[in-house]
N, C-alpha and C positions, 0 to 999 in steps of 0.2 A: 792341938799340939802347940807346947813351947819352944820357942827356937831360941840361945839365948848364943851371940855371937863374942868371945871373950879374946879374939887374936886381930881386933883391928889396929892400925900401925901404930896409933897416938895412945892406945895402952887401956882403952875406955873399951866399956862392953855397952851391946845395944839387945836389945829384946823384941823380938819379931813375935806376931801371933797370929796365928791364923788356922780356922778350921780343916780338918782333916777329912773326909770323909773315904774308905779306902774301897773304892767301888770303880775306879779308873775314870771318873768322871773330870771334867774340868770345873774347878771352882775358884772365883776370884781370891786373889792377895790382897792384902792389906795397901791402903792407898801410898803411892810412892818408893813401892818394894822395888828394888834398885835390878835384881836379875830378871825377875819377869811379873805379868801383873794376873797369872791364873799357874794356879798347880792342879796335877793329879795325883794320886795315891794307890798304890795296889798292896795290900797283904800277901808275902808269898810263906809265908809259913807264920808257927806262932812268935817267931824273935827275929823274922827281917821283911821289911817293906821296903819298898820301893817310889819313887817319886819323880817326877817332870814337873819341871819349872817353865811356862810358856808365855813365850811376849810375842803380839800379836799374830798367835795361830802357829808359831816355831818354834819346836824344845831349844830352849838356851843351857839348862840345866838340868841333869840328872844326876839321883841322889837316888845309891842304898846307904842303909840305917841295920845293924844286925847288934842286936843283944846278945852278952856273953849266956854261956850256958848256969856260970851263977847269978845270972842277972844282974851282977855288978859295972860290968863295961860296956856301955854303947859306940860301937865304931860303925861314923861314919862317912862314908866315902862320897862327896860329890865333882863330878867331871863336864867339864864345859864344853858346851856343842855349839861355839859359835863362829 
């Protein structure tokens, strides 16, 4: 999965990457990811997943992702749990 961040304040985009796998497992972030250093992944249908962002061992972050039905519009939602 690409992540590519284009709303930080100073007007500059950042590009985050890191592997997806969507089996609800934990698997590390990329080193120095600012909200947490392991995500998970769940598939809940074929146009929306699901994700946790976790910093040592506690959801900081959770994030649905849902594609439009033309597959044109990715909305996604994520809400802070901290």
């Amino acid at each position: 999965m690409r992540v590519t961040v284009l709303s930080r304040p100073d007007g500059s985009t950042r590009t985050q990457e890191h592997v997806v796998h969507y089996d609800g497992k934990d698997y590390p972030r990329f080193a120095g990811a600012p909200a947490g250093d392991t995500v998970s992944a769940t598939r809940i249908d074929s146009s929306t997943e699901e994700s946790l962002q976790k910093k040592n061992g506690k959801v900081v972050v959770s994030t649905r992702r849902v594609v439009s039905a033309d597959g044109k519009t990715l909305t996604s939602t994520a809400k802070s749990i901290a």
